[in-house]
C-alpha positions in Angstrom: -13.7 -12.1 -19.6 -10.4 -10.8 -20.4 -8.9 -14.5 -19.4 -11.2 -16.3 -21.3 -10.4 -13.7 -24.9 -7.1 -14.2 -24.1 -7.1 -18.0 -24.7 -9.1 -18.1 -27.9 -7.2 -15.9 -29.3 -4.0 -17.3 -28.7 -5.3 -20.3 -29.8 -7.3 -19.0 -33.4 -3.2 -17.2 -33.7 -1.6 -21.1 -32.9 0.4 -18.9 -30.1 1.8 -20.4 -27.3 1.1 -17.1 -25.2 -1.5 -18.7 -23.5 0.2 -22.1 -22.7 -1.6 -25.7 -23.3 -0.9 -29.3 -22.6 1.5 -29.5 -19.8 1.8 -25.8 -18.8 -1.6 -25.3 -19.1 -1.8 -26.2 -15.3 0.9 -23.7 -14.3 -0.8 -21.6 -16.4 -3.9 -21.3 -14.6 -2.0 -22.0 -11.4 -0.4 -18.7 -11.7 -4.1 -17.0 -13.0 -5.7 -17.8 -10.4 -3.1 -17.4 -7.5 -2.5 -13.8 -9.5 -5.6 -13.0 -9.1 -6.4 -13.9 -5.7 -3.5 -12.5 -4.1 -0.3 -10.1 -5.7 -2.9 -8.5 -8.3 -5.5 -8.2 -5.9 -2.9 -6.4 -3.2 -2.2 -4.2 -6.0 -6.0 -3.1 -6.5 -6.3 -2.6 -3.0 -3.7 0.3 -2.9 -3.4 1.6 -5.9 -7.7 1.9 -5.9 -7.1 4.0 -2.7 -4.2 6.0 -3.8 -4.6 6.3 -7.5 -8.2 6.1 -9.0 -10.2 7.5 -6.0 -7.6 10.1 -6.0 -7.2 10.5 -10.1 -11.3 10.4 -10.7 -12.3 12.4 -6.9 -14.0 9.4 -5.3 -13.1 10.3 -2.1 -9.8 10.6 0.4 -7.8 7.6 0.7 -9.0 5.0 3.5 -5.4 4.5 5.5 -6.6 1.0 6.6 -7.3 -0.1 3.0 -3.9 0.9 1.8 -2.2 -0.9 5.2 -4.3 -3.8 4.4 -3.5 -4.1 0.7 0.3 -3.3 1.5 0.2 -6.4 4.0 -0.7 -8.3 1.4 1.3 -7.6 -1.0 4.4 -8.2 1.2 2.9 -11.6 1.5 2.2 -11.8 -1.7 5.7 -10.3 -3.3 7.5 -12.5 -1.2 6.0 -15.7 -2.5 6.4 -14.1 -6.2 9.9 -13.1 -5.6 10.9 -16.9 -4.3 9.1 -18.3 -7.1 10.9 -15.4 -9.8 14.9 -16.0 -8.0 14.2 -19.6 -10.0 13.1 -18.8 -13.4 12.7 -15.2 -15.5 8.8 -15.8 -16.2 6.3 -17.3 -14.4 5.4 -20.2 -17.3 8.0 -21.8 -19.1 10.7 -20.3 -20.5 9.4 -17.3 -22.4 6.7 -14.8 -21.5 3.4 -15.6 -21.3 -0.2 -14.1 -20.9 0.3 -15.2 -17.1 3.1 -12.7 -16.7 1.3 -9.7 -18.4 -2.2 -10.7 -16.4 -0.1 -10.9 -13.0 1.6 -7.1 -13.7 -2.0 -6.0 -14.6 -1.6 -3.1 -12.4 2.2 -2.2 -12.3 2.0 -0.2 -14.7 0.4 2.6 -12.9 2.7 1.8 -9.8 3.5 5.7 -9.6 0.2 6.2 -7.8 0.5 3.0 -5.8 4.0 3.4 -4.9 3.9 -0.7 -3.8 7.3 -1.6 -3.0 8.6 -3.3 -5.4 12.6 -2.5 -5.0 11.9 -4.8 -1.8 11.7 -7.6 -4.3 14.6 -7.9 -6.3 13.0 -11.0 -8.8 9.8 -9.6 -9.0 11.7 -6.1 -9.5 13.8 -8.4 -12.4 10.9 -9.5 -13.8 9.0 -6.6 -14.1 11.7 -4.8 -16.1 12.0 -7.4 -18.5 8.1 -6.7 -19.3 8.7 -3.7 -19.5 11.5 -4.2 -22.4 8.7 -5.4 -24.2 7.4 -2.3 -26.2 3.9 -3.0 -26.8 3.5 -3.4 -22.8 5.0 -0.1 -22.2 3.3 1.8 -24.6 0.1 -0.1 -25.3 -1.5 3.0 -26.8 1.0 3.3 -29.4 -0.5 4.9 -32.2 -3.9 5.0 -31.2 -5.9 8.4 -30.3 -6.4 7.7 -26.8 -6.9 10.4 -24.4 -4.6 10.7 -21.7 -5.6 9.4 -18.3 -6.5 12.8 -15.8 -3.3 13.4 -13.4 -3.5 12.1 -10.0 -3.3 15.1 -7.9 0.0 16.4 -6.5 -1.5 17.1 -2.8 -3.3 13.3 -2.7 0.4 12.1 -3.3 2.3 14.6 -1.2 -0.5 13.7 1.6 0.7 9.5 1.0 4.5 10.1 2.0 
């Protein structure tokens, strides 16, 4: 559902965040390839290395985290050809597709993806993370912190 808020309320703002008429294409181009392939990658490991291990679900599955790395490589590679060309993925300013496709970068410290491997996609991410309501989304809200992962399920990843 978060896709679908996301449009009508760029569009009740008049914001071109979510992008119409002739990006809106490329916009749901990149969505849906998002989606499908370098966000899902990123679920894969950092669910195995980062929730399981921050909430006690359980040890990490090895062959999950090998699997979601493979595709992410596949995945980061196509990004990173796509992000040498341009600085975001729609146009030329930011849009909802960037943010939706760094959904969980964020909490790369668990995942530890590779994303120095990439230097665009590296780029990219930094310029994101310029943006200070995408660093600190929590600004001034009382929102409890999330629990730590735990230093042995990190130690035991290297």
């Amino acid at each position: 559902e978060a896709d679908a808020i996301a449009c009508r309320l760029s569009r009740d703002a008049h914001s071109d965040f979510w992008r119409t008429g002739e990006d809106e294409p490329e916009m749901i181009r990149w969505l849906s390839w998002g989606k499908e392939h370098f966000a899902f990658a990123c679920d894969m490991v950092h669910f195995e290395r980062g929730t399981k291990q921050r909430y006690g679900i359980g040890p990490i599955d090895q062959k999950r985290v090998e699997e979601g790395l493979n595709q992410f490589h596949t995945a980061a590679a196509i990004l990173d050809a796509v992000l040498a060309e341009r600085q975001w993925l729609v146009g030329n300013s930011v849009s909802y597709a960037d943010f939706r496709m760094a959904t969980f970068l964020p909490f790369n410290e668990a995942a530890r993806l590779p994303l120095d491997d990439y230097s665009s996609v590296s780029r990219w991410y930094r310029r994101l993370e310029d943006i200070g309501a995408w660093r600190d989304p929590f600004k001034g809200m009382d929102a409890p912190e999330l629990p730590p992962v735990p230093q042995t399920a990190v130690a035991d990843q290297r």
